[in-house]
N, CA and C atoms as an extended XYZ file, in Angstrom:
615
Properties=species:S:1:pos:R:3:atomname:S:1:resname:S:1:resid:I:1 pbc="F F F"
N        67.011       79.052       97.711 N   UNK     1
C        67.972       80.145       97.554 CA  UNK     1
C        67.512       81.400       98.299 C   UNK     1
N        66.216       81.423       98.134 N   UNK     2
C        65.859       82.806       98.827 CA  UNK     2
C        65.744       82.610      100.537 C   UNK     2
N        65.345       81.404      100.940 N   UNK     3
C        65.763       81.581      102.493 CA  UNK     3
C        67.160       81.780      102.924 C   UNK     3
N        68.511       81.230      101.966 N   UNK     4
C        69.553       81.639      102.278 CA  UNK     4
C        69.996       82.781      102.362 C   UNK     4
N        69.538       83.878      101.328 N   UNK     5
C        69.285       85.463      101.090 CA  UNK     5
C        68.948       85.676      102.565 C   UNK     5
N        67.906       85.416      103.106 N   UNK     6
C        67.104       85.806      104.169 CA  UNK     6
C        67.859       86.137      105.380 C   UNK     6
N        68.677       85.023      105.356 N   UNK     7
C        69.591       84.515      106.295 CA  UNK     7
C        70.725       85.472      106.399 C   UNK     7
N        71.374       85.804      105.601 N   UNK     8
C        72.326       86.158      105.022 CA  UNK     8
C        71.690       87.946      105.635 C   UNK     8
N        71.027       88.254      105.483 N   UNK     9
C        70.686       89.886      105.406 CA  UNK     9
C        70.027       89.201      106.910 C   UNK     9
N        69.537       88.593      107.643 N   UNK    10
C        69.281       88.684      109.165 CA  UNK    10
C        70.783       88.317      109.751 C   UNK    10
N        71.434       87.794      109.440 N   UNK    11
C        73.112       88.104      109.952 CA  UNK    11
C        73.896       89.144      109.871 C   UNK    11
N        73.684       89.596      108.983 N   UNK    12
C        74.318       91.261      108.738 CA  UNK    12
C        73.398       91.974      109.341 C   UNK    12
N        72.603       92.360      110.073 N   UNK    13
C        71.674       93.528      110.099 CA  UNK    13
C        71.544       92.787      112.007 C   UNK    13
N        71.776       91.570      112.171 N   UNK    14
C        71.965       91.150      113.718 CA  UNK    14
C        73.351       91.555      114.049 C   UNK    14
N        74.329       91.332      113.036 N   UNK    15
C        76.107       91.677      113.405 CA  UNK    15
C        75.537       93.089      113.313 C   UNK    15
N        75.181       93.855      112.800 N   UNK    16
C        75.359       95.484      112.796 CA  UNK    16
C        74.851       96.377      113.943 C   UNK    16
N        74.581       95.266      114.981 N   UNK    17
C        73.494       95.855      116.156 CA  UNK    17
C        75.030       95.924      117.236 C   UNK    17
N        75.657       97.504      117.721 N   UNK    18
C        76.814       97.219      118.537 CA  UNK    18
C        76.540       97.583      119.830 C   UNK    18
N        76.683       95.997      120.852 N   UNK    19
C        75.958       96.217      121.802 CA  UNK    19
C        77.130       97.104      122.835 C   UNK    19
N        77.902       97.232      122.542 N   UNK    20
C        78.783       97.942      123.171 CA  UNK    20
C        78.553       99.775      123.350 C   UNK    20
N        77.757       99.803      122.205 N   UNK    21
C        77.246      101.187      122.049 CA  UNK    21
C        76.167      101.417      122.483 C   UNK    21
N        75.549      100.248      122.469 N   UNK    22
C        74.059      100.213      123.492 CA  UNK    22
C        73.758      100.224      124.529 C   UNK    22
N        75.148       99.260      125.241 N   UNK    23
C        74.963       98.980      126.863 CA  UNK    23
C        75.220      100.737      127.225 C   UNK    23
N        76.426      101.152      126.698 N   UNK    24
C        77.018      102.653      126.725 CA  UNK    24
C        76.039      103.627      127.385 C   UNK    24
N        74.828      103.428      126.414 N   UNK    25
C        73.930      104.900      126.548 CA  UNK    25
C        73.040      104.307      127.634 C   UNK    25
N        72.686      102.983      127.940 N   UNK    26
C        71.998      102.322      129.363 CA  UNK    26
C        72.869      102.472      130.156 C   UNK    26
N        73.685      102.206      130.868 N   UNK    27
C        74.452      102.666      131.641 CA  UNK    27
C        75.054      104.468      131.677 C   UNK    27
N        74.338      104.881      130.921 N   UNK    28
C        75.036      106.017      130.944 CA  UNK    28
C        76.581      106.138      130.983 C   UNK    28
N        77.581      105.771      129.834 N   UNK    29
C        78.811      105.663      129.658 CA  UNK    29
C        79.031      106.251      128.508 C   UNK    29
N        78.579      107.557      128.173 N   UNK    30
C        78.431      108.061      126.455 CA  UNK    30
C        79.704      108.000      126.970 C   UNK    30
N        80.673      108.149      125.589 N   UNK    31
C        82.063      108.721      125.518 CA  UNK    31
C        83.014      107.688      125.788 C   UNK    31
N        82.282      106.542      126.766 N   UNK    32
C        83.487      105.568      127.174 CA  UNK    32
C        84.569      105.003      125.844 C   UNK    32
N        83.887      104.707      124.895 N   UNK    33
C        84.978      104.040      123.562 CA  UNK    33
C        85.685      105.327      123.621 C   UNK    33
N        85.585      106.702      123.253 N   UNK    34
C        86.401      107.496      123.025 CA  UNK    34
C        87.253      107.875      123.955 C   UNK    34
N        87.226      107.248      125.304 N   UNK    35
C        87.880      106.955      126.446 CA  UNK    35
C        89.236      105.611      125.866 C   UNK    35
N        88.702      104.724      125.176 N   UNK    36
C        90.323      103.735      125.391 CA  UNK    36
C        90.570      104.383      123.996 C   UNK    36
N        91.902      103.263      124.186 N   UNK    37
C        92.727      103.396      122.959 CA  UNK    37
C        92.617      103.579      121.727 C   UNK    37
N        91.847      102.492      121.008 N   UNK    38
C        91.275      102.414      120.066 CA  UNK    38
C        90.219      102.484      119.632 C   UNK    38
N        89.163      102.823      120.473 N   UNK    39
C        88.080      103.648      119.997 CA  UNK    39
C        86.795      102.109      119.385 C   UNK    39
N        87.213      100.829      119.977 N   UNK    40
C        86.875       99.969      119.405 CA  UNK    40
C        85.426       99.738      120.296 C   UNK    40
N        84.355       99.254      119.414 N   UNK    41
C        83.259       98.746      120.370 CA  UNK    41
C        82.732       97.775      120.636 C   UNK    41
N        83.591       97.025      121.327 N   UNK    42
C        83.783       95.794      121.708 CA  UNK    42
C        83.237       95.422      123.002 C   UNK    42
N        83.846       94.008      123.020 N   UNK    43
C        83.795       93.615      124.978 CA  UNK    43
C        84.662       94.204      125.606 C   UNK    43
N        86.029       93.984      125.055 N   UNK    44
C        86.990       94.348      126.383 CA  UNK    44
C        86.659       95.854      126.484 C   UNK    44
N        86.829       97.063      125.695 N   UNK    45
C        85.844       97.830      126.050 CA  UNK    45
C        85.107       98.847      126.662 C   UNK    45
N        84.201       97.397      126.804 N   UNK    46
C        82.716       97.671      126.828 CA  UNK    46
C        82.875       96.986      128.640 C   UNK    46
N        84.227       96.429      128.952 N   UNK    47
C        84.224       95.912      130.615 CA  UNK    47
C        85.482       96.811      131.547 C   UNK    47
N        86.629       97.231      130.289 N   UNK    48
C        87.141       98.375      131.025 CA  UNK    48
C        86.956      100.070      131.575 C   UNK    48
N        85.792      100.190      130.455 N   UNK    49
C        85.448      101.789      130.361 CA  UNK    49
C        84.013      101.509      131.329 C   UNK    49
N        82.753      100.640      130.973 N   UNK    50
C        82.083      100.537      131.145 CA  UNK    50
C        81.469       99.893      132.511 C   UNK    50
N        82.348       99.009      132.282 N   UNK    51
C        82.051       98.348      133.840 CA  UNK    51
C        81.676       96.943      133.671 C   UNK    51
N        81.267       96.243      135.077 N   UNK    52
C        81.329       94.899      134.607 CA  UNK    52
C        79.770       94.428      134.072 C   UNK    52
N        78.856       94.888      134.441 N   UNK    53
C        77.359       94.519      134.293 CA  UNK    53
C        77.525       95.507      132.307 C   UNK    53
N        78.053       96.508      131.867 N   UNK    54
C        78.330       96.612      130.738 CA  UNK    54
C        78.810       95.884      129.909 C   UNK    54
N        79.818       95.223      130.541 N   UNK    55
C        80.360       94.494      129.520 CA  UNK    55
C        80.427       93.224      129.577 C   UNK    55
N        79.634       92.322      130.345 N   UNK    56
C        78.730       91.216      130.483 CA  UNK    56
C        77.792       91.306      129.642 C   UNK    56
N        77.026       92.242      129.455 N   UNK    57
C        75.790       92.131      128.602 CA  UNK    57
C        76.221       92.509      127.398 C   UNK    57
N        77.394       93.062      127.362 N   UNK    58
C        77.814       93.587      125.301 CA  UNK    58
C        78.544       91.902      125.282 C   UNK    58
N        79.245       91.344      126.139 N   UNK    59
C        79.749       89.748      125.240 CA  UNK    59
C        78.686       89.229      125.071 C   UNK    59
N        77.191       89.097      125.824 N   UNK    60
C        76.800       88.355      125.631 CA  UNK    60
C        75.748       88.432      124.777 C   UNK    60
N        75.562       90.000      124.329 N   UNK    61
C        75.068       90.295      123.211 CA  UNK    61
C        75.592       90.062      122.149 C   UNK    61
N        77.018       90.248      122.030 N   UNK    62
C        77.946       90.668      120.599 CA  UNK    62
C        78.061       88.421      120.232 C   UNK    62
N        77.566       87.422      121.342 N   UNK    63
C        77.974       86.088      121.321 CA  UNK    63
C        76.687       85.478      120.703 C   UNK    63
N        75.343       86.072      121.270 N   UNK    64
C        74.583       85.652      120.890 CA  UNK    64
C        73.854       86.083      119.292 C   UNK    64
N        74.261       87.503      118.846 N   UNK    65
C        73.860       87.926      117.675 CA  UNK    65
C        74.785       87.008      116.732 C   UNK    65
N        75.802       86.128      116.780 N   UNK    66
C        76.575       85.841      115.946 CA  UNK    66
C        76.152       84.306      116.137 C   UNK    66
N        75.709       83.986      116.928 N   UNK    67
C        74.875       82.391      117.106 CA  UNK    67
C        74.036       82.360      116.788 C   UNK    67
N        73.096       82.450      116.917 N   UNK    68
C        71.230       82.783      116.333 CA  UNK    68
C        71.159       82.484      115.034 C   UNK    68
N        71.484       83.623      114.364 N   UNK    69
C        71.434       83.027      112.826 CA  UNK    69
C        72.167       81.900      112.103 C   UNK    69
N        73.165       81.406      112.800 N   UNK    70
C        74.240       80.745      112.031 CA  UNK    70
C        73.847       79.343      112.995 C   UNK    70
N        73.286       79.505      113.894 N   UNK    71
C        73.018       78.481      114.490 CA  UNK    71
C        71.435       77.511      113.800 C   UNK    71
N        70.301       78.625      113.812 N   UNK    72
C        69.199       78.294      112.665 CA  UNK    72
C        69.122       78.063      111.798 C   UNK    72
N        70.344       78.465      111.119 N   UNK    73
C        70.543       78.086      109.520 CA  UNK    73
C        71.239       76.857      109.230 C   UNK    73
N        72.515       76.684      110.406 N   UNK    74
C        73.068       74.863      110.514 CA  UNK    74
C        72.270       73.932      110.123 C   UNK    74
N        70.986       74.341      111.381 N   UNK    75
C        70.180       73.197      111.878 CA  UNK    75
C        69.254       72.828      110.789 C   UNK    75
N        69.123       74.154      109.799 N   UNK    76
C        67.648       73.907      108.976 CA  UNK    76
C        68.361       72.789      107.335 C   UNK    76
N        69.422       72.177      107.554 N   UNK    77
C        70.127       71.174      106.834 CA  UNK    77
C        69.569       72.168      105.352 C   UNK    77
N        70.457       73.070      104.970 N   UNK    78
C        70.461       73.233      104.101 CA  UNK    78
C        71.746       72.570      103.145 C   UNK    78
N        70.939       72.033      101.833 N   UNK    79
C        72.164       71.386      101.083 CA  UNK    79
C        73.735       72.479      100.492 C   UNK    79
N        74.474       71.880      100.154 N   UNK    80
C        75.693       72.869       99.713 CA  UNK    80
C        75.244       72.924       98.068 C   UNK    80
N        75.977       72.078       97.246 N   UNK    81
C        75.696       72.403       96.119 CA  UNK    81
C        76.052       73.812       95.441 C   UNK    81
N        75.513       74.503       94.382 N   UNK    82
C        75.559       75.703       94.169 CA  UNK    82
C        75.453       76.659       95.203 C   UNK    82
N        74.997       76.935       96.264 N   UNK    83
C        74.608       77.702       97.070 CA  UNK    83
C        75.489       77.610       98.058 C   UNK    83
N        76.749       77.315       97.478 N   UNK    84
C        77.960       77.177       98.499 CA  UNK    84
C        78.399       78.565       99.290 C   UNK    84
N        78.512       79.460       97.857 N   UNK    85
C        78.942       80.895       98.448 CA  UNK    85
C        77.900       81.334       99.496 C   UNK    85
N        76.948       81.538       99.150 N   UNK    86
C        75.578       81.798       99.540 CA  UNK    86
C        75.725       81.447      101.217 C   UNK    86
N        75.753       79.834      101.462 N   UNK    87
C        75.656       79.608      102.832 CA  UNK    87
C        76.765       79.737      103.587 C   UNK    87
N        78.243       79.854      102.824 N   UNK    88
C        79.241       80.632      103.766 CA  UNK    88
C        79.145       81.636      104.024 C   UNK    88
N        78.530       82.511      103.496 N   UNK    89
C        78.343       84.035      103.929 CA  UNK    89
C        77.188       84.198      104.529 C   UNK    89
N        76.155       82.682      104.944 N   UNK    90
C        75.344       82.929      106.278 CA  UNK    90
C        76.687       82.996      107.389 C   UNK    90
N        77.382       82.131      107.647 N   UNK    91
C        78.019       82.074      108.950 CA  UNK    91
C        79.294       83.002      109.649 C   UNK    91
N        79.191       83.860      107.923 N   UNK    92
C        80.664       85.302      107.972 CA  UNK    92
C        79.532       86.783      108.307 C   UNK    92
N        78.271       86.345      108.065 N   UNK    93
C        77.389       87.884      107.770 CA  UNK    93
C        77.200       88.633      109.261 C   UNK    93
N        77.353       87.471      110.183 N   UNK    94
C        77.077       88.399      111.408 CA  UNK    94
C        78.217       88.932      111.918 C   UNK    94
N        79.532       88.648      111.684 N   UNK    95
C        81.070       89.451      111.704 CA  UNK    95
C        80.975       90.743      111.040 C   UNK    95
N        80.838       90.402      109.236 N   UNK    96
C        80.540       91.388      108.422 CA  UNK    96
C        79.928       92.650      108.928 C   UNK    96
N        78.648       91.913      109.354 N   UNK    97
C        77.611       93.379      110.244 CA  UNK    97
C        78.387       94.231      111.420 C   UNK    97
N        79.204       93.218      112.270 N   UNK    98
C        79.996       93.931      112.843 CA  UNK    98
C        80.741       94.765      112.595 C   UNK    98
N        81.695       94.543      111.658 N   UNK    99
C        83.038       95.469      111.399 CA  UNK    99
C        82.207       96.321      110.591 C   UNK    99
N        81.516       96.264      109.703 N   UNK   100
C        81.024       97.103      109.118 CA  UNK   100
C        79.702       97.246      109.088 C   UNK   100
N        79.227       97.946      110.152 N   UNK   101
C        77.483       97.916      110.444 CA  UNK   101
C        77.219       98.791      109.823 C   UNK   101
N        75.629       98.457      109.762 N   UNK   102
C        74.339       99.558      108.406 CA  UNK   102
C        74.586      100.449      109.430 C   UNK   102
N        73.949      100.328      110.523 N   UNK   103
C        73.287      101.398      111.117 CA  UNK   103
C        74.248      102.623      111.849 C   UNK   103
N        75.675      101.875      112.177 N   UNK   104
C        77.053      103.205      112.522 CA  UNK   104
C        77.862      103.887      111.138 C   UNK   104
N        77.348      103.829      109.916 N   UNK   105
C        78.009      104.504      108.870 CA  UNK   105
C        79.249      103.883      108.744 C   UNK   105
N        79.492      102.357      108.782 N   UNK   106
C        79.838      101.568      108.683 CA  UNK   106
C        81.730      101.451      109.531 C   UNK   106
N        81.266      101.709      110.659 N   UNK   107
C        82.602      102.234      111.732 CA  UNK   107
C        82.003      100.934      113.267 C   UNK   107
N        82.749       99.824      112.925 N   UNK   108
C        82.419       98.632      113.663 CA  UNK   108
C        83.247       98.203      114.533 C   UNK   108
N        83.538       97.190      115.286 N   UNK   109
C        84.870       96.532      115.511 CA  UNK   109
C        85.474       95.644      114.906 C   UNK   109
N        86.264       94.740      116.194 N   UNK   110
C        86.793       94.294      115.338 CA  UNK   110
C        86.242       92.807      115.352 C   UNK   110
N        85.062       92.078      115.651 N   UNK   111
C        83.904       91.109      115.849 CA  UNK   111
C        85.061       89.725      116.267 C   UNK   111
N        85.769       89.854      117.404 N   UNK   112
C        86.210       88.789      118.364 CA  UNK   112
C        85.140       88.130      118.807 C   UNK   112
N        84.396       88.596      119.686 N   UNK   113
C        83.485       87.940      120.146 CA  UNK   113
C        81.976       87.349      119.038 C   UNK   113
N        82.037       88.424      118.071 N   UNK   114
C        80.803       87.629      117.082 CA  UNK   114
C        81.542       86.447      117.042 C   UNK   114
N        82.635       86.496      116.095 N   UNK   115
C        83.027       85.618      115.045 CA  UNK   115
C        83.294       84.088      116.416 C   UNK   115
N        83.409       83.948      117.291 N   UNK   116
C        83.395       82.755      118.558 CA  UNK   116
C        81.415       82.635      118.633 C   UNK   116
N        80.570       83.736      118.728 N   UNK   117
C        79.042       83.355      118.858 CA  UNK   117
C        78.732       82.550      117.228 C   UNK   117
N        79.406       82.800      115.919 N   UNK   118
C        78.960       82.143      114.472 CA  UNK   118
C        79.760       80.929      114.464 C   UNK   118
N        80.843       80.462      115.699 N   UNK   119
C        81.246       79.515      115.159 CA  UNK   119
C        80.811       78.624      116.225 C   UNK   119
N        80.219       78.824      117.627 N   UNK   120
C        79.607       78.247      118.472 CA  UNK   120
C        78.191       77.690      118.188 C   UNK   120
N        77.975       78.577      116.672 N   UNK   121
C        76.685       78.085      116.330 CA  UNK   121
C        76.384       77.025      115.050 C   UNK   121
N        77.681       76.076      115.099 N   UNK   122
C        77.937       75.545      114.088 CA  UNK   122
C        77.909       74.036      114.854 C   UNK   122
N        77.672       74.038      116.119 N   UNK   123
C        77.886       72.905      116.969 CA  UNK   123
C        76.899       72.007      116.489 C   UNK   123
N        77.064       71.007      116.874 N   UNK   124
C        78.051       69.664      116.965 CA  UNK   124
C        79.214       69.985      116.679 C   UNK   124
N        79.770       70.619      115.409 N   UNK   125
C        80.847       70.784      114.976 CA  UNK   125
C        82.166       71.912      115.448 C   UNK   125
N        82.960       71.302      116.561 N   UNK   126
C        83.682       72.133      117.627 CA  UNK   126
C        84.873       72.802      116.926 C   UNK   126
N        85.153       71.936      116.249 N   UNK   127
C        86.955       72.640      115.486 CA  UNK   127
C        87.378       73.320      115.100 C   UNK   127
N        86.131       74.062      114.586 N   UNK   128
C        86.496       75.563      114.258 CA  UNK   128
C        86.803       76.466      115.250 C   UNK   128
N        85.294       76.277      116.562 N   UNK   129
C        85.271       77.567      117.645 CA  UNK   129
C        86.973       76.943      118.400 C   UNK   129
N        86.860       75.543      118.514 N   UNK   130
C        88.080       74.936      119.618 CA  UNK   130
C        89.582       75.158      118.660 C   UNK   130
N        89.999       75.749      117.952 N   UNK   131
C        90.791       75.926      116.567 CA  UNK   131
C        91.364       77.836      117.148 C   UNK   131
N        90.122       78.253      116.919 N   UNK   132
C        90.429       79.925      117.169 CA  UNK   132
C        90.374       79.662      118.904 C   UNK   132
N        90.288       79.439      120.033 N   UNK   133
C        90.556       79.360      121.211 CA  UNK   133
C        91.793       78.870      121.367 C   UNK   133
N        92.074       78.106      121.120 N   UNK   134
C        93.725       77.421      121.404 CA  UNK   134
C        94.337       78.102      120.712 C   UNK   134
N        94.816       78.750      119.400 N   UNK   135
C        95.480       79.803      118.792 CA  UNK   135
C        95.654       81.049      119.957 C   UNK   135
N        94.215       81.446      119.830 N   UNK   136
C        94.384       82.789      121.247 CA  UNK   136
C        95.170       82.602      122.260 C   UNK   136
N        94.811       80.982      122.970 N   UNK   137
C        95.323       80.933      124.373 CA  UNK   137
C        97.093       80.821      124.002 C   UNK   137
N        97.138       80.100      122.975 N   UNK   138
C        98.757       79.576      123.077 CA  UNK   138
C        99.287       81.119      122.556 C   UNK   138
N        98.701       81.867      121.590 N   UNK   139
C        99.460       83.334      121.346 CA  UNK   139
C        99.648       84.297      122.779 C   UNK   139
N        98.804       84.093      123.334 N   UNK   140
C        98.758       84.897      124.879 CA  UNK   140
C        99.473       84.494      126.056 C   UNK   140
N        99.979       83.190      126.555 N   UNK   141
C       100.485       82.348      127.011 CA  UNK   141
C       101.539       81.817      126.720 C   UNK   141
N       101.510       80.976      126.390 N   UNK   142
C       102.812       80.282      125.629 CA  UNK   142
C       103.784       80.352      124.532 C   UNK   142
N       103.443       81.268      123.380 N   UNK   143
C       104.223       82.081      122.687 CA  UNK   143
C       103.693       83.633      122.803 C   UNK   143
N       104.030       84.479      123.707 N   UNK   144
C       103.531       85.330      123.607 CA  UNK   144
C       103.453       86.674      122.653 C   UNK   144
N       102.042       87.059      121.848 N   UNK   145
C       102.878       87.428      121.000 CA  UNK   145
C       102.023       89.000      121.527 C   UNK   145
N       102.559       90.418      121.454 N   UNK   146
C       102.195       91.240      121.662 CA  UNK   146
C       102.295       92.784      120.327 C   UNK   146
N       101.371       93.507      120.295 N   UNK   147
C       100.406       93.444      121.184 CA  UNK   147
C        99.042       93.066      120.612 C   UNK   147
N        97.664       93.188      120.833 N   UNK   148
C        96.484       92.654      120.702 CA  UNK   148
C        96.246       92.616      119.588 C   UNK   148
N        96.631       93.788      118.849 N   UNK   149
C        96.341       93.469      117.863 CA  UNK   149
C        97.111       92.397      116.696 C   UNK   149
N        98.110       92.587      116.614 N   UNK   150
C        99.519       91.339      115.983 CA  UNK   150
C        99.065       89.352      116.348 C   UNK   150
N        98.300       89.902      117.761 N   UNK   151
C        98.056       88.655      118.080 CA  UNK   151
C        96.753       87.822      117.483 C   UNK   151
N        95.434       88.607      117.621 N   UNK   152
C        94.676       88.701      116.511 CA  UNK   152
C        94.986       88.238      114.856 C   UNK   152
N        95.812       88.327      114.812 N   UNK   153
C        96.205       88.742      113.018 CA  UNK   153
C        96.583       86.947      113.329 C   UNK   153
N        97.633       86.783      114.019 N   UNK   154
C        98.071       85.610      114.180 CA  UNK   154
C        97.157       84.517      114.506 C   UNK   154
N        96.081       84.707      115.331 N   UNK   155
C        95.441       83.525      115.827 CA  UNK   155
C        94.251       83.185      114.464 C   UNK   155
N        94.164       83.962      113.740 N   UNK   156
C        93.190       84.154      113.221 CA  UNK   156
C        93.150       83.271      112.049 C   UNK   156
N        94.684       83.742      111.540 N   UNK   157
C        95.376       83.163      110.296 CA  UNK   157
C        95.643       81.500      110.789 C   UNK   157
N        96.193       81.187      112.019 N   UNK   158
C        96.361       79.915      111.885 CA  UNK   158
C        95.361       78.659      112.335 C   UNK   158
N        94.518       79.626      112.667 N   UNK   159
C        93.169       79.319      113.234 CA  UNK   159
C        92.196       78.596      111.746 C   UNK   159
N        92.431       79.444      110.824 N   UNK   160
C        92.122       79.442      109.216 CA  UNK   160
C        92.722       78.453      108.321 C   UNK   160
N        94.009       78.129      108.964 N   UNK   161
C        94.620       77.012      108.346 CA  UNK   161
C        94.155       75.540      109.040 C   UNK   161
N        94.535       75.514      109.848 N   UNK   162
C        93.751       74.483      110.792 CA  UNK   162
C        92.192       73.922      110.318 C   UNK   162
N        91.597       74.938      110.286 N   UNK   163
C        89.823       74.741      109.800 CA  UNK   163
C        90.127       74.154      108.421 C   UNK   163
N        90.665       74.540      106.741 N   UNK   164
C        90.980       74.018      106.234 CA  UNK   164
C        91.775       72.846      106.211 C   UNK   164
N        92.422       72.646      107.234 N   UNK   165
C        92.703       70.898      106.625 CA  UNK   165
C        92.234       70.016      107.395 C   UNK   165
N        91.687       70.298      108.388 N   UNK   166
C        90.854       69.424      109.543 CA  UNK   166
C        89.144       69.629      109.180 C   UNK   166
N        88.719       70.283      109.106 N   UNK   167
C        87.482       70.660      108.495 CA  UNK   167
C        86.797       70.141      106.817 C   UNK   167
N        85.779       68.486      107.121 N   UNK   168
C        85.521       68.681      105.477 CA  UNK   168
C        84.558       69.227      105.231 C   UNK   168
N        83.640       70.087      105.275 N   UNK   169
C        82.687       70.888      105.073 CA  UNK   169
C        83.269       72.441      104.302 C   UNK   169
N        82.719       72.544      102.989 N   UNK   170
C        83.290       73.427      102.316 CA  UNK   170
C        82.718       74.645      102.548 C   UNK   170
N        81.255       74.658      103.191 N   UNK   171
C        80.623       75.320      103.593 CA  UNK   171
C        81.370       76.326      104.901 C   UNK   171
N        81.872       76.134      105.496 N   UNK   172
C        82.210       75.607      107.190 CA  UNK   172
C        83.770       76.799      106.785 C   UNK   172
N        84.154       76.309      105.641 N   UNK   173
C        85.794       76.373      105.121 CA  UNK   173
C        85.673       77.797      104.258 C   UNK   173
N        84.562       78.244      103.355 N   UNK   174
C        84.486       79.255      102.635 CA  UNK   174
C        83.931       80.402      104.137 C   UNK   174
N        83.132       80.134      104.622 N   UNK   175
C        82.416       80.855      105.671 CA  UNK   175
C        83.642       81.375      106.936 C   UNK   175
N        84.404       80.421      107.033 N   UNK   176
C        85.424       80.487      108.257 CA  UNK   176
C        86.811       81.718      107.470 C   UNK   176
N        86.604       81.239      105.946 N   UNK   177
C        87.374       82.218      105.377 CA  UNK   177
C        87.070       84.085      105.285 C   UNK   177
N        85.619       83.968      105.024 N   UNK   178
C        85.197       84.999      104.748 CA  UNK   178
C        85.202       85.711      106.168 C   UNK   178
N        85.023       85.181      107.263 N   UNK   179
C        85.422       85.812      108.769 CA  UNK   179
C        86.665       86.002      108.532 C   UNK   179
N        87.573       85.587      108.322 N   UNK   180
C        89.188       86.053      108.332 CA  UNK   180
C        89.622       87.005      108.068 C   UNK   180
N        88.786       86.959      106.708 N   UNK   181
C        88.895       88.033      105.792 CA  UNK   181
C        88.529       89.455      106.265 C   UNK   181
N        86.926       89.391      106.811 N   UNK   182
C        86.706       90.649      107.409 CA  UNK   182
C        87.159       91.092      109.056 C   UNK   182
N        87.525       90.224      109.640 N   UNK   183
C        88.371       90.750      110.658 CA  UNK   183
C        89.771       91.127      110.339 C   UNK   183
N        90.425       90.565      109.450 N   UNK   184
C        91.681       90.929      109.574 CA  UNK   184
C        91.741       92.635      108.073 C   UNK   184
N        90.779       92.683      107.209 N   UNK   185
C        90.097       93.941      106.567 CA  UNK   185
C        89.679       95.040      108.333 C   UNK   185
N        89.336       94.372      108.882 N   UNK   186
C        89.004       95.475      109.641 CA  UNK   186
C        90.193       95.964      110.772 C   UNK   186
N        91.146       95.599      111.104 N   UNK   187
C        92.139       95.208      111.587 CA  UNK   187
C        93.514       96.380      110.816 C   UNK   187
N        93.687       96.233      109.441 N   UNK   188
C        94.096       96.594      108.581 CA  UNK   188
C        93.679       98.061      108.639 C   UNK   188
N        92.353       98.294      108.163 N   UNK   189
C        91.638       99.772      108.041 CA  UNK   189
C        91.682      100.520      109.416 C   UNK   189
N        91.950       99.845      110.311 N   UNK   190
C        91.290      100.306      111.731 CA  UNK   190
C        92.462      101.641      112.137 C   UNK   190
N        91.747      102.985      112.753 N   UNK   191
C        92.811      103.886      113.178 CA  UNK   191
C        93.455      103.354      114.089 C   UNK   191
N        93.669      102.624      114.809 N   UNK   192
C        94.604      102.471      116.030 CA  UNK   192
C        95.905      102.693      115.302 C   UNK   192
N        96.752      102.415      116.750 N   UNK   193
C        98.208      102.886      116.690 CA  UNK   193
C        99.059      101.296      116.124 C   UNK   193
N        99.512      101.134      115.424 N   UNK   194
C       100.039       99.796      114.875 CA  UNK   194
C       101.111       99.662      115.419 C   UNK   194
N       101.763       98.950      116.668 N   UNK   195
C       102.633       99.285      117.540 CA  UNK   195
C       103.652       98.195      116.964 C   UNK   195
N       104.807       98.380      117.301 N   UNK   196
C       105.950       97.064      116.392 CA  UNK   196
C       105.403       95.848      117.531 C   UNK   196
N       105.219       94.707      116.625 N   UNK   197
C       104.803       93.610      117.368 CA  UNK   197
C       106.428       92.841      118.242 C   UNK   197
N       105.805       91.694      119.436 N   UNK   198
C       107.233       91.525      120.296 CA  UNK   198
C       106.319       90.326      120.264 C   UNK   198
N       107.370       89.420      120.565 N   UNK   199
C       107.467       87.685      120.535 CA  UNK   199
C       107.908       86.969      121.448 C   UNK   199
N       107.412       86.637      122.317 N   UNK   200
C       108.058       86.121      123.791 CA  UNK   200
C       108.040       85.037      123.938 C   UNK   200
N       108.367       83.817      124.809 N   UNK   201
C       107.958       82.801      125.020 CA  UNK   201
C       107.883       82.835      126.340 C   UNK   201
N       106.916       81.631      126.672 N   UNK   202
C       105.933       81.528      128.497 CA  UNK   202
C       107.601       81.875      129.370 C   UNK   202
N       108.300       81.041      129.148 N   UNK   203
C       109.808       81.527      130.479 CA  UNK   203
C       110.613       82.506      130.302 C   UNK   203
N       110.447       83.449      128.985 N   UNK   204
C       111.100       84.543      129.546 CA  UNK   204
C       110.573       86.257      129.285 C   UNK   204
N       111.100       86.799      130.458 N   UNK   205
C       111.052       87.850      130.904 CA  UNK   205
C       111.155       89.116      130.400 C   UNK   205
């Protein structure tokens, strides 16, 4: 129980590290988030304000802090059992840290890119990360739904349904929930501008 603890507080305290705010002050880009829209400290960003060597190194920071732990903790075959809650909230804690990090007075994003590094780190097991990718692509593409944020909300949710009935790992299913939960909590709270969402499909105009 207590290495799961362990786990659990090195995922939150790895999600709370925003590399978007980091690359920022290395590159010398103070101010860039308060430059876009939403003020978010993310990849996209962290590659429109910042540049491209910025925001290369914040995905691949914000991909790898959300793999690492959730990826070590897969592997170390811990049983489910009682410690069900426990080990889903290893694989939600490095999102968690995101949207709501220790160390920014708890003002995060919105952990797109964690929550793809905690579920990449679940491999062998693809259906989750390949679940939230095809949601994205077909919301962006083929039903288009606008804007980023509406689309988010959408891929996320059916992304969540999918993992539950294709997914038997309850572990996998409470953990994939508790990401939902705090992205679409952060999503919800977030100042941006909540623009009326639009619904397109790929042929028309």
């Amino acid at each position: 129980m207590l290495g799961t603890v362990m786990f659990v507080i090195l995922g939150y305290l790895s999600g709370s590290v925003l590399y978007a705010r980091v690359f920022s002050h290395v590159f010398r880009k103070e101010g860039m988030l308060e430059q876009s829209r939403d003020g978010n400290p993310g990849t996209a960003n962290a590659f429109l304000y910042g540049g491209f060597w910025c925001g290369f190194l914040t995905l691949l920071g914000d991909l790898l802090k959300g793999f690492l732990p959730v990826f070590l903790f897969w592997h170390a075959d811990m049983p489910e059992g009682p410690r069900l809650f426990w080990n889903g909230l290893v694989i939600a804690a490095p999102v968690i840290g995101h949207a709501f990090p220790l160390f920014y007075g708890g003002r995060g994003g919105k952990g797109i890119a964690v929550t793809f590094g905690c579920l990449l780190g679940l491999l062998p097991l693809w259906r989750p990360v390949a679940a939230l990718a095809v949601f994205f692509l077909f919301f962006s593409v083929v039903l288009r739904i606008t804007p980023h944020y509406h689309r988010t909300l959408a891929a996320y949710l059916c992304a969540l349904c999918s993992v539950l009935y294709a997914v038997e790992s309850r572990t996998v299913e409470l953990g994939f929930l508790l990401i939902v939960v705090t992205v679409c909590a952060r999503l919800l709270t977030s100042k941006e501008r909540k623009e009326k969402m639009g619904v397109k499909l790929l042929w028309m105009r």
